[in-house]
C-alpha positions in Angstrom: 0.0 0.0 0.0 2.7 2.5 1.0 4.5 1.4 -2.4 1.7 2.6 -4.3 1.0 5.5 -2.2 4.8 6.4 -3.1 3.8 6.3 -7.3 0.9 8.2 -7.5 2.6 10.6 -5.4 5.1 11.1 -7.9 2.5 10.5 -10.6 0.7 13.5 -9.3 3.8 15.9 -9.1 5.0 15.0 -12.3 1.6 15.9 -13.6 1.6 19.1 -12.0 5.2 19.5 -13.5 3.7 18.9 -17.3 0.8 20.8 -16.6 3.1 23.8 -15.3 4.4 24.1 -18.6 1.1 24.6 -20.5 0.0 27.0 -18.3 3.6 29.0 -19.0 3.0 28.3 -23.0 -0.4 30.4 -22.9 0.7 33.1 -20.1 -0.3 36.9 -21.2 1.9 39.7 -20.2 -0.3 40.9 -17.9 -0.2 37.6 -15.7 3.7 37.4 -16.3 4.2 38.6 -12.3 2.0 35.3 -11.4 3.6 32.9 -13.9 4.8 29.1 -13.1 8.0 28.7 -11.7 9.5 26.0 -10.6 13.6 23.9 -10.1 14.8 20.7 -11.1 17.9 20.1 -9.0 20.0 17.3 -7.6 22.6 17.4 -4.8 25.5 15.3 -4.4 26.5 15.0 -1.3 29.2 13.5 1.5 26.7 12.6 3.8 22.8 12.7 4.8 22.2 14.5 8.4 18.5 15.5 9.2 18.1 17.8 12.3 21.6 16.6 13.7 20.4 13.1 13.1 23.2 11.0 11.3 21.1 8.8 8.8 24.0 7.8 6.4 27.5 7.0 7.2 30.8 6.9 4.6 29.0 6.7 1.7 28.0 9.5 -1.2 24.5 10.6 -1.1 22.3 11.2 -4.4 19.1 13.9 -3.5 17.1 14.6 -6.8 14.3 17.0 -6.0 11.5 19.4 -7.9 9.8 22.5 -7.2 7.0 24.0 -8.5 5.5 27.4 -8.0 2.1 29.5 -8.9 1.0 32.4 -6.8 2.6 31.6 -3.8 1.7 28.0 -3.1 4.8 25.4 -3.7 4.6 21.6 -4.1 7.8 19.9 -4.0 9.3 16.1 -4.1 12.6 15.2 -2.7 14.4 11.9 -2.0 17.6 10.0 -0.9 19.3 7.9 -2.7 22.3 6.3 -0.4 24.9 4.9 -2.8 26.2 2.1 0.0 23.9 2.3 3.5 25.8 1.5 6.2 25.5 -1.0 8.7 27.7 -1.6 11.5 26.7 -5.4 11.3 27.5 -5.2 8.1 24.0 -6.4 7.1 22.4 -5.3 3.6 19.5 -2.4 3.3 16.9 -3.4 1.7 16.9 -0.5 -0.8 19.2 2.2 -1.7 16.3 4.9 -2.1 16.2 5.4 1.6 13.4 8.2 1.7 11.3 10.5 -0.7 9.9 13.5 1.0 6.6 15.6 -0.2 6.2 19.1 0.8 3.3 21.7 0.2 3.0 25.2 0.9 1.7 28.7 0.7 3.6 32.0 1.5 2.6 35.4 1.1 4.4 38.6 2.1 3.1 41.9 4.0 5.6 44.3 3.4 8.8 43.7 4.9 7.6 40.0 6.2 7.0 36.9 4.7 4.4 34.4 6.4 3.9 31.0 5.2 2.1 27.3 6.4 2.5 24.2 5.0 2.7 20.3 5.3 5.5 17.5 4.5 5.0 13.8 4.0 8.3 11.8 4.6 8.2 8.2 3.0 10.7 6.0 4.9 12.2 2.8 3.3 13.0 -0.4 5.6 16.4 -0.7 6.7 16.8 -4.7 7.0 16.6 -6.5 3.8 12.2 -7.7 3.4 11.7 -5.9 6.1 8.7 -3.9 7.0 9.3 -0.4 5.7 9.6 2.5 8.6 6.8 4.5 10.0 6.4 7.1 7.8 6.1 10.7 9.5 3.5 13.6 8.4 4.6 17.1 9.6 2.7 21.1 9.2 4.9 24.0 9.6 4.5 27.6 9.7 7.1 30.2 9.2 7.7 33.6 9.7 10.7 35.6 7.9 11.5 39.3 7.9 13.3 40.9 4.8 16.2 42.7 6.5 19.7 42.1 7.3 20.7 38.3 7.8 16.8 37.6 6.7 15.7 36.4 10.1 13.4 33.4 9.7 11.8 31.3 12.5 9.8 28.1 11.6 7.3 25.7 13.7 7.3 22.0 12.7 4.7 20.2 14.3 4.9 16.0 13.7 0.9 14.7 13.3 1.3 11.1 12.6 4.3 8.6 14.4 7.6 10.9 16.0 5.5 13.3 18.2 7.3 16.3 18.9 7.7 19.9 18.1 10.6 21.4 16.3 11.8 25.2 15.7 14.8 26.5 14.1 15.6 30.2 13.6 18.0 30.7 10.9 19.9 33.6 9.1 21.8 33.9 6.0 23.5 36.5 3.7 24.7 36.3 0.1 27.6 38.3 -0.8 28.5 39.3 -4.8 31.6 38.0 -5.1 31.3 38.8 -9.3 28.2 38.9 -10.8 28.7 35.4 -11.4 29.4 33.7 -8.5 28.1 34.7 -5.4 29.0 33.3 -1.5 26.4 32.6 0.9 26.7 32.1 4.7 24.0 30.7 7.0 23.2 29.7 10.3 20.7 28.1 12.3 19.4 27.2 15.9 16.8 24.8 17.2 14.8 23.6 20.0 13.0 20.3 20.2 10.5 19.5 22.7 8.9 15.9 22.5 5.3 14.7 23.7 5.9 11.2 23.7 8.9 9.4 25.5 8.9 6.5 23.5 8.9 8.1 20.0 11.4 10.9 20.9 13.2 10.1 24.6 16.1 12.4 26.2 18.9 10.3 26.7 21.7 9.8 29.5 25.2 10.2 29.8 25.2 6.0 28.7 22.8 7.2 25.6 20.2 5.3 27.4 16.5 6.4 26.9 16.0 8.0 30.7 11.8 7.8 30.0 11.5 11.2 30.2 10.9 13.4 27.1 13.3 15.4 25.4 12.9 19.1 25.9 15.8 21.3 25.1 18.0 23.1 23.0 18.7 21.0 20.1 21.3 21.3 17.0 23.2 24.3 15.6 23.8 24.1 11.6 26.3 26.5 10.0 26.9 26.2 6.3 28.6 28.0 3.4 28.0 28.1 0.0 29.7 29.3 -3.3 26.6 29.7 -6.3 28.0 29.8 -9.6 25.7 31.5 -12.0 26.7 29.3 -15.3 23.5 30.1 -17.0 20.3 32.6 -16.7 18.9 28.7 -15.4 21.7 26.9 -14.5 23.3 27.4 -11.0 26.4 25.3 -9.6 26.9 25.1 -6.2 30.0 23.9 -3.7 28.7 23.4 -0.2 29.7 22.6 3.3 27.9 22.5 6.4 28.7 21.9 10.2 26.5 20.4 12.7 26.8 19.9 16.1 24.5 19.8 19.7 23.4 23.0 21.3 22.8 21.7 24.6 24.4 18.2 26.4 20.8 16.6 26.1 21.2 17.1 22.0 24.6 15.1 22.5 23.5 12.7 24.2 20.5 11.9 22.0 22.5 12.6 19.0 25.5 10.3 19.8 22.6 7.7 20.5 21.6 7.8 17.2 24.6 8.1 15.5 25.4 5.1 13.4 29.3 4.7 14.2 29.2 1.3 16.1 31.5 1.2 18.8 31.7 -0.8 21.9 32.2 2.5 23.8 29.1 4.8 23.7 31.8 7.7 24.2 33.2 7.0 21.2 30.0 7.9 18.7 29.8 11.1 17.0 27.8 14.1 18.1 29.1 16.5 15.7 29.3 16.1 11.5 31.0 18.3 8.9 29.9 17.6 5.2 29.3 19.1 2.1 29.1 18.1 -1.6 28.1 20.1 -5.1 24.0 20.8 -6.0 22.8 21.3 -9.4 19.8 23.1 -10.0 18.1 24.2 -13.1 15.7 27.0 -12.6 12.6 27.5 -14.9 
């Protein structure tokens, strides 16, 4: 069921993506403000880590994604493609297409501030070879960004189906003109993750033991740095690298815990990750 769930998903995007380009075809000047817009892009990357959550380890990452865009409502698709999952059992995944990811929104700005709502479906492969696939996770969000220095922008992710929790990150980021082809662009980001459900979403211990309370704390810090490269009016190449790390000894904890290094000494996982990779994007 979740299979087919999965293709008409994509069956239904794509169709939005055709249908995107008939509506550009017959556009009139006077609606060219409001046209279709929309990104095909694809990141290659060193590693996969979601929210300081270390989900592949020593192994190149493939994440093909589309966007499309009409008067301020946005439906994308994203996925992961792990080129060699890693196990420290040395056991075999079950697929290399770990997860694809559907997001739908709306934004609209009021002067100098930009509100938006929205909704993400993440579809989560199994991990042991015929095994049942993971629970999937449904998520809304609402944002709020202000168009001034750093562009400030705070967003509220609340989990409605399986991983029960809230999440909130405020980020900020700046592009500098480094020639009017290639630009550098430096960003940062804070979060806070309050659970309401121990088993889903536990604090751990010092021994990365669930401790059966929830976790409710300052979470991870992402800073990042990218170099776009203008090649084309469409086409944009961009170097990245990003560093993430705990913001509070309860994020280590829990994010050695899930880290995927096995060692015999829980001391010896990783709480902190620094990757980056190239993303290709063609804009349209």
């Amino acid at each position: 069921m979740k299979k087919m769930m999965k293709k008409t998903i994509t069956v239904i995007l794509l169709a939005i993506f055709f249908a995107s380009q008939s509506l550009m075809a017959w556009a009139n000047e006077e609606a060219a403000a409001e046209k279709v817009t929309g990104e095909v892009a694809a990141g290659v990357m060193s590693a996969y880590i979601w929210r300081g959550q270390e989900l592949t380890r020593h192994s190149m990452v493939i994440q093909p994604s589309m966007t499309v865009g009409y008067k301020g409502f946005t439906a994308n698709i994203w996925g992961n493609l792990d080129t060699d999952p890693y196990s420290a059992a040395d056991e075999e995944y079950s697929s290399n297409f770990t997860e694809t990811d559907v997001t739908l929104s709306y934004s609209h700005t009021f002067g100098r501030v930009t509100a938006g709502l929205g909704y993400i479906y993440y579809a989560l492969a199994a991990a042991a070879p015929g095994g049942t696939d993971l629970p999937d996770s449904q998520e809304i969000f609402i944002s709020l960004g202000l168009d001034t220095i750093l562009a400030p922008t705070l967003t509220v992710y609340r989990e409605i189906d399986h991983y029960h929790q809230w999440y909130a990150t405020l980020g900020v980021s700046h592009t500098f003109s480094l020639h009017e082809k290639i630009g550098l662009k430096l960003a940062a980001s804070a979060s806070y993750l309050l659970s309401t459900d121990a088993e889903t979403y536990p604090e751990f211990d010092g021994d990365l033991e669930p401790t059966g309370d929830k976790f409710n704390n300052f979470h991870d810090g992402v800073v990042s740095i990218a170099v776009p490269i203008y090649a084309t009016g469409h086409l944009t190449i961009t170097p990245t690298a990003t560093y993430v790390f705990p913001l509070s000894n309860d994020a280590r904890y829990e994010m050695k815990a899930r880290s995927l290094k096995g060692t015999v000494d829980p001391s010896e996982k990783d709480s902190a990750f620094l990757y980056g990779g190239v993303v290709l994007s063609f804009s349209f």
